[in-house]
mmCIF file of the N, C-alpha and C atoms, coordinates in Angstrom:
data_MODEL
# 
_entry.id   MODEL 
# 
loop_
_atom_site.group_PDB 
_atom_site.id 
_atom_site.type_symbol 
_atom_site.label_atom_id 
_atom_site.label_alt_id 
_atom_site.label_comp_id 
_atom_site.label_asym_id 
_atom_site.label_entity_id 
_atom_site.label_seq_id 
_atom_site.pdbx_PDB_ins_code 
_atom_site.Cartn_x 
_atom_site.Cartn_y 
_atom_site.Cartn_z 
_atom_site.occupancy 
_atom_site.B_iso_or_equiv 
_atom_site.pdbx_formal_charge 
_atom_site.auth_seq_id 
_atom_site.auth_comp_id 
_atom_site.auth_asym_id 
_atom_site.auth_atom_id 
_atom_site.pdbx_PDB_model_num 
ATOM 1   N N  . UNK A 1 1  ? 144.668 95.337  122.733 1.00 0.00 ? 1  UNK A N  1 
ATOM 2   C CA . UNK A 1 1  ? 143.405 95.839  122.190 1.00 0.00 ? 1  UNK A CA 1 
ATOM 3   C C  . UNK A 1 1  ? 142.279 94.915  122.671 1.00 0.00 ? 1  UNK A C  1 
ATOM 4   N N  . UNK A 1 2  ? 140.978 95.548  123.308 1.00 0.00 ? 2  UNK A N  1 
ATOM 5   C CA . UNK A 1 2  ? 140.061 94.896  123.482 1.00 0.00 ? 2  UNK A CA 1 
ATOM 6   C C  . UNK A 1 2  ? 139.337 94.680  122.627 1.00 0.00 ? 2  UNK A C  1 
ATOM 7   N N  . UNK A 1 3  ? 138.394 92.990  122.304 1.00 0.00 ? 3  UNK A N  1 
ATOM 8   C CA . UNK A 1 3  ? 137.629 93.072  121.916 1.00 0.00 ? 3  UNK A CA 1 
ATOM 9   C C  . UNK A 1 3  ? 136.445 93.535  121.404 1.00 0.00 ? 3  UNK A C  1 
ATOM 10  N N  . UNK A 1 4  ? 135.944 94.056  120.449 1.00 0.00 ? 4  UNK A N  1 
ATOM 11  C CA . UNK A 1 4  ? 134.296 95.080  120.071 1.00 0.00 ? 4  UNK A CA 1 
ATOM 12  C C  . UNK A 1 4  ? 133.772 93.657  120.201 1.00 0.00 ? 4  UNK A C  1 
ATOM 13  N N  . UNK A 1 5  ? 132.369 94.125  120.942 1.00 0.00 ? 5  UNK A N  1 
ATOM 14  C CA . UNK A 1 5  ? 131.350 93.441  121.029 1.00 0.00 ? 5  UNK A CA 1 
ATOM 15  C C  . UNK A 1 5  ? 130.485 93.145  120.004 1.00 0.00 ? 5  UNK A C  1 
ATOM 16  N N  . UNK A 1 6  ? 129.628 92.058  119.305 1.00 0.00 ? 6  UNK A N  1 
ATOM 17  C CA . UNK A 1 6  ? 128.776 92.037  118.362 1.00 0.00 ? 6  UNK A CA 1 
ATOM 18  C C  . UNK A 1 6  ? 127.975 93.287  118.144 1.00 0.00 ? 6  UNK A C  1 
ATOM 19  N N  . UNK A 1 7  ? 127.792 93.551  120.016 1.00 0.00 ? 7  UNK A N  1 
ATOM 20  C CA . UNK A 1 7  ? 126.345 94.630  120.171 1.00 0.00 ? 7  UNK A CA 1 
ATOM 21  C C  . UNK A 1 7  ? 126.897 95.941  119.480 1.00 0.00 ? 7  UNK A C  1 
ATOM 22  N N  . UNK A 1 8  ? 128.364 95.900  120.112 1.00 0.00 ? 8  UNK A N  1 
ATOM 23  C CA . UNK A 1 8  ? 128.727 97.879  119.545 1.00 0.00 ? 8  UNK A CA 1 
ATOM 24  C C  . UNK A 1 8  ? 129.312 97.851  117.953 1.00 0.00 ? 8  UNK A C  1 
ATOM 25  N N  . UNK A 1 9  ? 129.084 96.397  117.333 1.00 0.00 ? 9  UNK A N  1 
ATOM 26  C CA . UNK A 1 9  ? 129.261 96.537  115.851 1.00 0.00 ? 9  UNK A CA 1 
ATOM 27  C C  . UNK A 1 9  ? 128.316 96.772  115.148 1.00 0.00 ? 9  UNK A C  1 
ATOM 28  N N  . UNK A 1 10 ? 127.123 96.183  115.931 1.00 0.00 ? 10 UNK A N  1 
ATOM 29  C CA . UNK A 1 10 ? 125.918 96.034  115.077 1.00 0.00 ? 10 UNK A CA 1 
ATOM 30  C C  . UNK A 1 10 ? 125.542 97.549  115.752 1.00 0.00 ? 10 UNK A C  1 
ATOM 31  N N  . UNK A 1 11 ? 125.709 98.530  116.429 1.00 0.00 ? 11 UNK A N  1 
ATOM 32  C CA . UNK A 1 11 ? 125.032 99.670  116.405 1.00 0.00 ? 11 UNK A CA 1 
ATOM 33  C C  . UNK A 1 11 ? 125.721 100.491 115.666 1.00 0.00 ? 11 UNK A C  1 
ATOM 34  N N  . UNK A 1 12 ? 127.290 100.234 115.249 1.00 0.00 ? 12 UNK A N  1 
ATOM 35  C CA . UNK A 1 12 ? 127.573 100.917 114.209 1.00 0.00 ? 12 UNK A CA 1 
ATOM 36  C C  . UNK A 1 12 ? 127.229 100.787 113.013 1.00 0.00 ? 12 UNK A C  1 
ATOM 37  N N  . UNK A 1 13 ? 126.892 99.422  112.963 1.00 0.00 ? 13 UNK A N  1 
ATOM 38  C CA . UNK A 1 13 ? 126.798 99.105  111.437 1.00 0.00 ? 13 UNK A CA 1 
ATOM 39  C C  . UNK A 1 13 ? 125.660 100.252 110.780 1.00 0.00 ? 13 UNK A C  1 
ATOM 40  N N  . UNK A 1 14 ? 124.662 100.051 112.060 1.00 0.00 ? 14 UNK A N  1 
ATOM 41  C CA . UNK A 1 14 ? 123.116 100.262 111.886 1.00 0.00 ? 14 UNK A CA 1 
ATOM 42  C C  . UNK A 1 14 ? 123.772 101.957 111.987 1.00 0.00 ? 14 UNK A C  1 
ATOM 43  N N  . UNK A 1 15 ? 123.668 102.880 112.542 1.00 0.00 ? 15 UNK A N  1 
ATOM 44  C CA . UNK A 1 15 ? 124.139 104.117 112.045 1.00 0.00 ? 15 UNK A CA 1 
ATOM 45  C C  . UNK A 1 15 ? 124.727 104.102 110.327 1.00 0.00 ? 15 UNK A C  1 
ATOM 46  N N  . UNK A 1 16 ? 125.760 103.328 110.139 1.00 0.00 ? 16 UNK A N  1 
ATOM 47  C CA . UNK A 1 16 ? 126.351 103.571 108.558 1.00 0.00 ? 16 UNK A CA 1 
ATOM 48  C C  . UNK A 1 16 ? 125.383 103.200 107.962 1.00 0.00 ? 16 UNK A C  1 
ATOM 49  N N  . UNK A 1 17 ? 124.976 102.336 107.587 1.00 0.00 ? 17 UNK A N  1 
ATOM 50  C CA . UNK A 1 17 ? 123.936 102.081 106.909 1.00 0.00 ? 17 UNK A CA 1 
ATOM 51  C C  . UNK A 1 17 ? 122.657 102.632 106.931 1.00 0.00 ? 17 UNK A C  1 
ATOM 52  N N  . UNK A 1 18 ? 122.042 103.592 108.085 1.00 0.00 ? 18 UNK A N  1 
ATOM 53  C CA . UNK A 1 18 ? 120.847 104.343 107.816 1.00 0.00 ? 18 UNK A CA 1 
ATOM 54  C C  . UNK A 1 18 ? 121.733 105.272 107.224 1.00 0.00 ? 18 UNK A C  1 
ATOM 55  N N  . UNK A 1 19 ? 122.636 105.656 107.356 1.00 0.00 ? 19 UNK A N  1 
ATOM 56  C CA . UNK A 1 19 ? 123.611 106.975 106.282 1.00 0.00 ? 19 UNK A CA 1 
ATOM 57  C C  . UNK A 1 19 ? 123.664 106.294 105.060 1.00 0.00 ? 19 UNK A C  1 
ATOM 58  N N  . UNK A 1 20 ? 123.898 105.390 104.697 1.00 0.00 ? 20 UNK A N  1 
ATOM 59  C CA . UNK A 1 20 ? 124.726 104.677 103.419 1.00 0.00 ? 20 UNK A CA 1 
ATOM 60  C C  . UNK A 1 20 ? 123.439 104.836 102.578 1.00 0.00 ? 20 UNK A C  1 
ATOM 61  N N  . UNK A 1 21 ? 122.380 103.957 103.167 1.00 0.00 ? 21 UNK A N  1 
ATOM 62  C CA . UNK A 1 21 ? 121.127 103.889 102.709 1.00 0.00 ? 21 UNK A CA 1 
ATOM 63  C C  . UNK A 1 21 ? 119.964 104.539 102.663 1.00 0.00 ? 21 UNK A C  1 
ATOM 64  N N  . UNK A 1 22 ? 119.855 105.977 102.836 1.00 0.00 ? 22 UNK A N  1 
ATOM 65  C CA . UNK A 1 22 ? 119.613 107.000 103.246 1.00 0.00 ? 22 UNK A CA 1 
ATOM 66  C C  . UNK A 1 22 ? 117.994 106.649 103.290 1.00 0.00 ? 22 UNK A C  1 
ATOM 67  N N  . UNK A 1 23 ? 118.137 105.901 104.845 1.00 0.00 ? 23 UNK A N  1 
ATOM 68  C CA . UNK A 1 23 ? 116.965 105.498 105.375 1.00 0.00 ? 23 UNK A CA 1 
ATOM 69  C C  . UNK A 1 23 ? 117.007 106.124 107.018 1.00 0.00 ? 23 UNK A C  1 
ATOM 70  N N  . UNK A 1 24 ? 115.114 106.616 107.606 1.00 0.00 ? 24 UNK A N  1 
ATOM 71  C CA . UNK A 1 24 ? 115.197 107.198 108.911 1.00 0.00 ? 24 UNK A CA 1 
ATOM 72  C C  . UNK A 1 24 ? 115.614 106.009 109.910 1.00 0.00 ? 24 UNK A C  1 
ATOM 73  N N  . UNK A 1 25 ? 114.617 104.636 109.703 1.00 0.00 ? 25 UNK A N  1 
ATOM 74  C CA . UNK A 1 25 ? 115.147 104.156 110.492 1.00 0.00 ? 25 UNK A CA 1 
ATOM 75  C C  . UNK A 1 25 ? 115.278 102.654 109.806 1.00 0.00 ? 25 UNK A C  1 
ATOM 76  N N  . UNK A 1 26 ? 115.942 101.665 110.546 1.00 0.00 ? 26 UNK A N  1 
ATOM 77  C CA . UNK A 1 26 ? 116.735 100.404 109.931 1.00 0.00 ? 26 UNK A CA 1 
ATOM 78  C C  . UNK A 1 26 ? 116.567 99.282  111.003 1.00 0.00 ? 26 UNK A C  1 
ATOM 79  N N  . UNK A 1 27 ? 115.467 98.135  111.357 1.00 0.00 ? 27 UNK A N  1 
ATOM 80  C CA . UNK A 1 27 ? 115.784 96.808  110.981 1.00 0.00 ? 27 UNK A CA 1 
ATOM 81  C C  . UNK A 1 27 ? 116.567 96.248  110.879 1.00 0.00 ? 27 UNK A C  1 
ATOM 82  N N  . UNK A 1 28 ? 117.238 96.157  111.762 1.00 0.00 ? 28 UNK A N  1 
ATOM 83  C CA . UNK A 1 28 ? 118.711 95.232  111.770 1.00 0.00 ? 28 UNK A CA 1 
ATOM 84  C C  . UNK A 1 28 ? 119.237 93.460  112.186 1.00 0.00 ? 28 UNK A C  1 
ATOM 85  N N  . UNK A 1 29 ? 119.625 93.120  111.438 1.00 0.00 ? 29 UNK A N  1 
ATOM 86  C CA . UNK A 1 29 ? 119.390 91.369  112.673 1.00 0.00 ? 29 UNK A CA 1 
ATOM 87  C C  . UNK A 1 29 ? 120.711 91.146  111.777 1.00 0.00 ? 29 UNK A C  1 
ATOM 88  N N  . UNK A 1 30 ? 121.660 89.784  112.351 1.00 0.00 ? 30 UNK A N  1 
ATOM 89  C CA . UNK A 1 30 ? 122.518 89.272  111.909 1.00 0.00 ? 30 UNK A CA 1 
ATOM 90  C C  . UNK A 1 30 ? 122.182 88.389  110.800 1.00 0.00 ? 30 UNK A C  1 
ATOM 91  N N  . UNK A 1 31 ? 120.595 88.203  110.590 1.00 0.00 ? 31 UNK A N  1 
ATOM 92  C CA . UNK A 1 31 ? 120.544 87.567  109.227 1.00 0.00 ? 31 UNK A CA 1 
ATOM 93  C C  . UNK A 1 31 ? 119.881 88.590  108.264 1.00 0.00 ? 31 UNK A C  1 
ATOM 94  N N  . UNK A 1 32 ? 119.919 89.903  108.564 1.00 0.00 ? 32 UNK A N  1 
ATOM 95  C CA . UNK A 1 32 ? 119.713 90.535  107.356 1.00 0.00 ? 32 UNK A CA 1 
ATOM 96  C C  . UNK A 1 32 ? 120.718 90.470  106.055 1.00 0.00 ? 32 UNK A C  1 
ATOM 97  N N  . UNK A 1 33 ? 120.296 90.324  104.726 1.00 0.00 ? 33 UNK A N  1 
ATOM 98  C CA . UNK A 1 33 ? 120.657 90.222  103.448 1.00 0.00 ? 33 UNK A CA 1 
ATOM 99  C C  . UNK A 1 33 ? 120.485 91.669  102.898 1.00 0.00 ? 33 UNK A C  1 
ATOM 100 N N  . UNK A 1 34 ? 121.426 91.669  102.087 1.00 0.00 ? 34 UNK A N  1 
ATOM 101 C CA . UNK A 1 34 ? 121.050 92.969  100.719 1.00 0.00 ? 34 UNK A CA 1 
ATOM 102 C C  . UNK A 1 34 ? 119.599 92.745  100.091 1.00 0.00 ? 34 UNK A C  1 
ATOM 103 N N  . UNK A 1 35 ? 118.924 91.672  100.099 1.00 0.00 ? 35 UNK A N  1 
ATOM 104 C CA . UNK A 1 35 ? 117.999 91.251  99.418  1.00 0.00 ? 35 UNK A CA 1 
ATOM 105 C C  . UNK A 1 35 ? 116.715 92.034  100.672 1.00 0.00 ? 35 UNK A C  1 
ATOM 106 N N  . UNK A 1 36 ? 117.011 92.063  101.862 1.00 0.00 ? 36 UNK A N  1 
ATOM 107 C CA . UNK A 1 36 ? 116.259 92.402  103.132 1.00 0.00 ? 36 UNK A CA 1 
ATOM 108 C C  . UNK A 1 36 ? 115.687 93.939  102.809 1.00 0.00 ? 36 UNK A C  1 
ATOM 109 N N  . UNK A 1 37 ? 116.912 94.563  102.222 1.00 0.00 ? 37 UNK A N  1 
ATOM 110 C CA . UNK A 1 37 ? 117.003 96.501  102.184 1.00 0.00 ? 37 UNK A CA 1 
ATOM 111 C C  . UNK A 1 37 ? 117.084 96.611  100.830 1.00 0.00 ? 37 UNK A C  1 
ATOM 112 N N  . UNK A 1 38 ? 115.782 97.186  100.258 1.00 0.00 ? 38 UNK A N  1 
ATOM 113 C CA . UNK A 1 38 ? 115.712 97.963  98.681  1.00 0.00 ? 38 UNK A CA 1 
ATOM 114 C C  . UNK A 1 38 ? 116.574 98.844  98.554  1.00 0.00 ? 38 UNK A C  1 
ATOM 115 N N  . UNK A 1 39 ? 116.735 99.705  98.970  1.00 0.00 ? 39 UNK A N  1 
ATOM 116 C CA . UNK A 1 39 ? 118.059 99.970  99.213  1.00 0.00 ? 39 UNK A CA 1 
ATOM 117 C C  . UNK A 1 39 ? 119.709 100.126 98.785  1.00 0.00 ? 39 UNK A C  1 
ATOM 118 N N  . UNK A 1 40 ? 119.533 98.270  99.140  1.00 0.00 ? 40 UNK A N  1 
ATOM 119 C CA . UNK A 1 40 ? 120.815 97.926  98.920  1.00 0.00 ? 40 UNK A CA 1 
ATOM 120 C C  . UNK A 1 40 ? 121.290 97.706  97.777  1.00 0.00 ? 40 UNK A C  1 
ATOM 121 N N  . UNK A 1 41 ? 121.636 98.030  96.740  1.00 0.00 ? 41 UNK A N  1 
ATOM 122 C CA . UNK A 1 41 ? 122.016 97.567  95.360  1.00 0.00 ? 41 UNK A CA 1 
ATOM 123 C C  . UNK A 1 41 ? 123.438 97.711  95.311  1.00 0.00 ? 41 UNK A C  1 
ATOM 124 N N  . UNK A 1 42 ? 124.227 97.476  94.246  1.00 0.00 ? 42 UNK A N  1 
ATOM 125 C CA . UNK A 1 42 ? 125.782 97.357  94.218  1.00 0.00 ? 42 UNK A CA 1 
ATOM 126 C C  . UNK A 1 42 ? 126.707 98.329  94.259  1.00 0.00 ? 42 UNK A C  1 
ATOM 127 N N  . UNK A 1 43 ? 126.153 99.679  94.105  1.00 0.00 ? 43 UNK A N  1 
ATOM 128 C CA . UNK A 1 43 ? 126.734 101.024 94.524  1.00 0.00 ? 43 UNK A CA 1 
ATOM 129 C C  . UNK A 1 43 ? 126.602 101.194 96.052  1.00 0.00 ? 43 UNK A C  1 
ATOM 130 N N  . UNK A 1 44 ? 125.387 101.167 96.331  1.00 0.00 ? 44 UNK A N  1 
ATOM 131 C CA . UNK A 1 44 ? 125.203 101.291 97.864  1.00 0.00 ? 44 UNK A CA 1 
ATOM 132 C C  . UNK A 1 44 ? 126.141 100.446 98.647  1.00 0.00 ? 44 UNK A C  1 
ATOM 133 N N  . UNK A 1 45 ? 126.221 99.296  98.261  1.00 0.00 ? 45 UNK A N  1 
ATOM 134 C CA . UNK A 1 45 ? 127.181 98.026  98.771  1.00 0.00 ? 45 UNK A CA 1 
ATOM 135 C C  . UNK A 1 45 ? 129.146 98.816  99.041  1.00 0.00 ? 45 UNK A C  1 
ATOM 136 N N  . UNK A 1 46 ? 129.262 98.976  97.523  1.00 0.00 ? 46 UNK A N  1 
ATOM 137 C CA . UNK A 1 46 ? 130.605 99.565  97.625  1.00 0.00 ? 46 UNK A CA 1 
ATOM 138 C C  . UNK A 1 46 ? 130.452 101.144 98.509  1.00 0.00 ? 46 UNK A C  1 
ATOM 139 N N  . UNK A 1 47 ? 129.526 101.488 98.963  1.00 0.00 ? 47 UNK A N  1 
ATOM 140 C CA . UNK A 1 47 ? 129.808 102.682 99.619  1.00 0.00 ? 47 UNK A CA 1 
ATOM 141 C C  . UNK A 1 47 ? 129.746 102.361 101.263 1.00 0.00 ? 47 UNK A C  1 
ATOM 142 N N  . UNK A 1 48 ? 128.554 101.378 101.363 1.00 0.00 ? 48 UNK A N  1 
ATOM 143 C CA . UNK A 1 48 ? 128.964 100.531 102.702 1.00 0.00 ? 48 UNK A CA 1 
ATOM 144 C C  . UNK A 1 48 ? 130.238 99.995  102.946 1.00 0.00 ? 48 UNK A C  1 
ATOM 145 N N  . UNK A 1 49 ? 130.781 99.495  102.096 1.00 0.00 ? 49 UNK A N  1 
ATOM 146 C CA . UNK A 1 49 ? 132.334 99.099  102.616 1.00 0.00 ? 49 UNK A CA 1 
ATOM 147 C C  . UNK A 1 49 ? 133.230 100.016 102.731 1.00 0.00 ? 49 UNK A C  1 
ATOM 148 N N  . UNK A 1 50 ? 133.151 101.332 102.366 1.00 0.00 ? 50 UNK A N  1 
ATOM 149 C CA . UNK A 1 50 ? 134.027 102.165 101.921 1.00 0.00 ? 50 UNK A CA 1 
ATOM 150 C C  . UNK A 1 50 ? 134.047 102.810 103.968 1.00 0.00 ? 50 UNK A C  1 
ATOM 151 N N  . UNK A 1 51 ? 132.319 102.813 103.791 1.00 0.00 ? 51 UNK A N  1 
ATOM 152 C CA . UNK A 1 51 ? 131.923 103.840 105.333 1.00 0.00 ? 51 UNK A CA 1 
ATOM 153 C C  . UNK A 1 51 ? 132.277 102.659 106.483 1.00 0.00 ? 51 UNK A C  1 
ATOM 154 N N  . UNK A 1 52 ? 132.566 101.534 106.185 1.00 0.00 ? 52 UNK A N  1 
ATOM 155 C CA . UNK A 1 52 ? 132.953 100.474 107.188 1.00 0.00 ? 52 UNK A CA 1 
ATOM 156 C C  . UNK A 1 52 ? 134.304 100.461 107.464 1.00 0.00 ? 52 UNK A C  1 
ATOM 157 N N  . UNK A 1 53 ? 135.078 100.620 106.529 1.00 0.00 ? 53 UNK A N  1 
ATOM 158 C CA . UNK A 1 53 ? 136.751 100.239 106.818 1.00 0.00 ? 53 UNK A CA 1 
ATOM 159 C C  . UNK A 1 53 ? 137.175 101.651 107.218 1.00 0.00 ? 53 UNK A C  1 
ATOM 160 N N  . UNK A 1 54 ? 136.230 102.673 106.983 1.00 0.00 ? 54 UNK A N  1 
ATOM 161 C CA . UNK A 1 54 ? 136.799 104.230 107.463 1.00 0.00 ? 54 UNK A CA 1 
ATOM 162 C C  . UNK A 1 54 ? 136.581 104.283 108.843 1.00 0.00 ? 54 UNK A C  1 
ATOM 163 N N  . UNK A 1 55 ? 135.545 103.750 109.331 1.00 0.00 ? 55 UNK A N  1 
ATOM 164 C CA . UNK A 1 55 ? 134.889 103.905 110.658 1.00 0.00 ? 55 UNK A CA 1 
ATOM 165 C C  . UNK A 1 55 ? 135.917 102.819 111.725 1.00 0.00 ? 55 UNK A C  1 
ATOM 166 N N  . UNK A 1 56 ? 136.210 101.678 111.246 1.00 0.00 ? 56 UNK A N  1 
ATOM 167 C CA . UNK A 1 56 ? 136.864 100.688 112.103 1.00 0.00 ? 56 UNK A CA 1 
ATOM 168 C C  . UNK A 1 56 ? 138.734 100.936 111.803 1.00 0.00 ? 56 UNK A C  1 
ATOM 169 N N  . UNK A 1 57 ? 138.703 101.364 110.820 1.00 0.00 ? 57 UNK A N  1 
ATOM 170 C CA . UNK A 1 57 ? 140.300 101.664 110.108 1.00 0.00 ? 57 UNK A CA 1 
ATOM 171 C C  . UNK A 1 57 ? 140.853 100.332 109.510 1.00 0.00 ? 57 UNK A C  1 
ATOM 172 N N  . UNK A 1 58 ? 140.110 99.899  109.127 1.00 0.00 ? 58 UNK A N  1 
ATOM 173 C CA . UNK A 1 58 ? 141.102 98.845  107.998 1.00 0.00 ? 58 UNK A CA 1 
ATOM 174 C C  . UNK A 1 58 ? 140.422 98.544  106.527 1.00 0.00 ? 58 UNK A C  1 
ATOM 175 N N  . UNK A 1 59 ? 141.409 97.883  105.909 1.00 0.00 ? 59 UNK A N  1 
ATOM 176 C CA . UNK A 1 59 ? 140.742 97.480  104.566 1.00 0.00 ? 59 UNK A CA 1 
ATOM 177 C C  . UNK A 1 59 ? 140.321 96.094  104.740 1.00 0.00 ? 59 UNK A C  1 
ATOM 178 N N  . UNK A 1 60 ? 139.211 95.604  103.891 1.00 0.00 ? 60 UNK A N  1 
ATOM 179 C CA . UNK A 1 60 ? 138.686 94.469  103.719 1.00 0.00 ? 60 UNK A CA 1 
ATOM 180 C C  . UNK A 1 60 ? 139.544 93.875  102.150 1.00 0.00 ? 60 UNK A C  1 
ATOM 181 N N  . UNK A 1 61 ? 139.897 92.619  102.480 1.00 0.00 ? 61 UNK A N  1 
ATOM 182 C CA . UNK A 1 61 ? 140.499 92.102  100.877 1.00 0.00 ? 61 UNK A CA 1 
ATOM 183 C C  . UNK A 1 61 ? 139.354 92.022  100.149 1.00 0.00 ? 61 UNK A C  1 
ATOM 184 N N  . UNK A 1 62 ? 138.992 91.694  98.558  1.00 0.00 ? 62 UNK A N  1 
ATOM 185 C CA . UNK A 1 62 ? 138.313 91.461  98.137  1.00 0.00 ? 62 UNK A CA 1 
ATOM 186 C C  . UNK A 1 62 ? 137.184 90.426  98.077  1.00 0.00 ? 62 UNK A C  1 
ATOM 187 N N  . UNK A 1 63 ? 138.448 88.977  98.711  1.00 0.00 ? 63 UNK A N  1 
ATOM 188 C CA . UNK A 1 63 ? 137.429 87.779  98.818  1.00 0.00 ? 63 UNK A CA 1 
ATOM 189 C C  . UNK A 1 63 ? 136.768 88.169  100.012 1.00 0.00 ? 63 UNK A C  1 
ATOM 190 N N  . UNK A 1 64 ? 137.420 88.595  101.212 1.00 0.00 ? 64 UNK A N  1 
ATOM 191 C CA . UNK A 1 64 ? 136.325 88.905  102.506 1.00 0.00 ? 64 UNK A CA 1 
ATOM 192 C C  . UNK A 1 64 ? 135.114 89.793  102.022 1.00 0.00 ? 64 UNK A C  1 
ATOM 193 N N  . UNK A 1 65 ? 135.416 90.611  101.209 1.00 0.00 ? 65 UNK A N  1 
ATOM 194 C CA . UNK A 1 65 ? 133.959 91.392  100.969 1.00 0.00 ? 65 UNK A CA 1 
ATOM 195 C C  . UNK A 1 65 ? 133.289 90.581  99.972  1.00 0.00 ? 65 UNK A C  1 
ATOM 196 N N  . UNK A 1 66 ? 133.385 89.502  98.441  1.00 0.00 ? 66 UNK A N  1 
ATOM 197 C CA . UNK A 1 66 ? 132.581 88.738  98.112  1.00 0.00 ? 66 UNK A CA 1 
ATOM 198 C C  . UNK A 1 66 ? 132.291 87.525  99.507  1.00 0.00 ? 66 UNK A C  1 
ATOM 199 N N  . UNK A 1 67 ? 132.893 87.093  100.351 1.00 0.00 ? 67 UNK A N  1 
ATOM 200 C CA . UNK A 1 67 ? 132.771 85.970  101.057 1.00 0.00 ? 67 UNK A CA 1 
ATOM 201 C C  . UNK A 1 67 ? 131.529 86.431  101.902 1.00 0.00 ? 67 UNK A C  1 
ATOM 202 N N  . UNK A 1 68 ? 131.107 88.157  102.013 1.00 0.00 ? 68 UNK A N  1 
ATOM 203 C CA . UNK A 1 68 ? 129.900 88.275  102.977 1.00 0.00 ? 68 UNK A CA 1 
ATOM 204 C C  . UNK A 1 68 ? 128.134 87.753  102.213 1.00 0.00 ? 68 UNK A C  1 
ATOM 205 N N  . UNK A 1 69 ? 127.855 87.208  103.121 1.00 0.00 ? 69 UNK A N  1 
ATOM 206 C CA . UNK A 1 69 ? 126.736 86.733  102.618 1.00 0.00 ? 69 UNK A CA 1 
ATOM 207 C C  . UNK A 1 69 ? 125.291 87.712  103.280 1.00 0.00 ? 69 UNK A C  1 
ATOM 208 N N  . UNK A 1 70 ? 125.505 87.944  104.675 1.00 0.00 ? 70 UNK A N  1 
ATOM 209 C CA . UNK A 1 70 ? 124.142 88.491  106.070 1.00 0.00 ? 70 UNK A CA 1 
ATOM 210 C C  . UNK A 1 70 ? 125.031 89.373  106.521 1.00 0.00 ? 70 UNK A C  1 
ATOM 211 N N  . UNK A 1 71 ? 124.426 90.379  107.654 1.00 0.00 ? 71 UNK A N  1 
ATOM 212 C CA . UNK A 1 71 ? 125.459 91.202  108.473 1.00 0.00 ? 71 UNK A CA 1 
ATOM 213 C C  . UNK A 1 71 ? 125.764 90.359  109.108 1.00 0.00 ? 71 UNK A C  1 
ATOM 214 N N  . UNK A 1 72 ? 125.661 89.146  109.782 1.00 0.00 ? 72 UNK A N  1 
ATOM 215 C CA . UNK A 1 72 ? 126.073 88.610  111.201 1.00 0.00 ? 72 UNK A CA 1 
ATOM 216 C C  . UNK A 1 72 ? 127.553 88.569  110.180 1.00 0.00 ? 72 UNK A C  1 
ATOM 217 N N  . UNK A 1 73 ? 127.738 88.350  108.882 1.00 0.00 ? 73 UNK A N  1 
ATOM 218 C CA . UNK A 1 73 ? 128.984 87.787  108.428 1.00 0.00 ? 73 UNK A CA 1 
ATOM 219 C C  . UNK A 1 73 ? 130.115 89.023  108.617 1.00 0.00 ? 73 UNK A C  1 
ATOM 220 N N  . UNK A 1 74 ? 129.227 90.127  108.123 1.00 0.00 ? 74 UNK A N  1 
ATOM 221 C CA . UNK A 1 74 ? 130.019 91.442  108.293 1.00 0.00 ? 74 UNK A CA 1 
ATOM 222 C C  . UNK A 1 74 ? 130.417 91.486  109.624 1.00 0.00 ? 74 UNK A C  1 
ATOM 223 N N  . UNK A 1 75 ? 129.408 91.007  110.427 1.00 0.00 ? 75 UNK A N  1 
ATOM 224 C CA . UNK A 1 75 ? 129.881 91.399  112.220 1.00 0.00 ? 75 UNK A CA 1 
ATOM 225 C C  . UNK A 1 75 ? 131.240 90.539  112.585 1.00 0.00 ? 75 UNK A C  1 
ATOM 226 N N  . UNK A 1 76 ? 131.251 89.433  112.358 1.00 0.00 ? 76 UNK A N  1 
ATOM 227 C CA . UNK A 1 76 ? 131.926 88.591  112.946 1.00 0.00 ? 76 UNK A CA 1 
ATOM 228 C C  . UNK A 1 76 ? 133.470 89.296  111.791 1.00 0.00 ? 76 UNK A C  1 
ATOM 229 N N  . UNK A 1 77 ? 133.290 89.399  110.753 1.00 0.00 ? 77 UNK A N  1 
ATOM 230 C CA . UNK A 1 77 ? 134.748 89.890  109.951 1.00 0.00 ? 77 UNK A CA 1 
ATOM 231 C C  . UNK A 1 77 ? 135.136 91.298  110.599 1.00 0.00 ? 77 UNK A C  1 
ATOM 232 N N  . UNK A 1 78 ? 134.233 92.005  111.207 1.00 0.00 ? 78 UNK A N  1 
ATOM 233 C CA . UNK A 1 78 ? 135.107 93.374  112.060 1.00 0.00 ? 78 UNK A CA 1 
ATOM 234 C C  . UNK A 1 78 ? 135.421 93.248  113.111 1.00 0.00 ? 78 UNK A C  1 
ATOM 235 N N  . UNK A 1 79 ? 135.044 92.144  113.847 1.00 0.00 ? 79 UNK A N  1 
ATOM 236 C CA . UNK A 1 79 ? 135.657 91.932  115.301 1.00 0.00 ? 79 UNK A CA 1 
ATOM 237 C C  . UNK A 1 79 ? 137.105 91.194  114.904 1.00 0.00 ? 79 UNK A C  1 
ATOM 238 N N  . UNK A 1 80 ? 136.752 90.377  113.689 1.00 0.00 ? 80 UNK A N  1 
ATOM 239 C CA . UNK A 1 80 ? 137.996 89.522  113.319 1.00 0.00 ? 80 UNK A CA 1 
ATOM 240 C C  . UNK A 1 80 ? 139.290 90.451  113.173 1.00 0.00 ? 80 UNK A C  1 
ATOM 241 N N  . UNK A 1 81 ? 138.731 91.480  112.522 1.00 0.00 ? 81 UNK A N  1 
ATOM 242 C CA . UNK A 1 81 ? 140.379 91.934  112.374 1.00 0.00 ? 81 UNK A CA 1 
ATOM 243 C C  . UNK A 1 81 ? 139.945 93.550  113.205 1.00 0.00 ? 81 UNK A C  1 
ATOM 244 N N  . UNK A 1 82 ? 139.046 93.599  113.945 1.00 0.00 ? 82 UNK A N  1 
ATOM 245 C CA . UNK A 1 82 ? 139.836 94.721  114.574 1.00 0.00 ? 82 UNK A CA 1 
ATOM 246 C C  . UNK A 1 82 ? 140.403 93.626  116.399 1.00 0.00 ? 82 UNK A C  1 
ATOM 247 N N  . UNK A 1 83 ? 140.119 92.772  116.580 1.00 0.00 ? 83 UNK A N  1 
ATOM 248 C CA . UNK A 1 83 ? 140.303 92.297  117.670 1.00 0.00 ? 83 UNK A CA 1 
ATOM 249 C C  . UNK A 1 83 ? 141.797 91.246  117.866 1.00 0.00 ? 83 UNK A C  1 
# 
């Protein structure tokens, strides 16, 4: 299996999340926070993870999803285990 690139995570991310967050368009950087996107509150959160592990095919444990802090953290945990 080849590596996903930061770039083709972060353009997925950014698709799920203008879906998740039912926003036209989305501002994206590896130090964006939940705090970044009004948006984002703790339902939205669990539905982002839900549209993340469907899209890449795996589950996240629990501490990996409290352990995210920014997307760069999310980025680097989907290359981690899809790579």
């Amino acid at each position: 299996m080849t590596a996903i690139s930061s770039e083709a995570v972060m353009d997925s991310l950014r698709e799920i999340m203008i879906d998740v967050f039912d926003l036209d368009d989305l501002a994206l950087t590896l130090e964006t926070t939940a705090d970044d996107i009004e948006e984002w509150d703790s339902l939205s959160h669990v539905r982002l993870v839900v549209a993340v592990e469907r899209k890449f095919g795996f589950r996240f444990t629990n501490s990996e999803i409290e352990s995210l802090k920014t997307v760069g953290d999310l980025v680097r945990l989907i290359q981690s285990k899809a790579g």
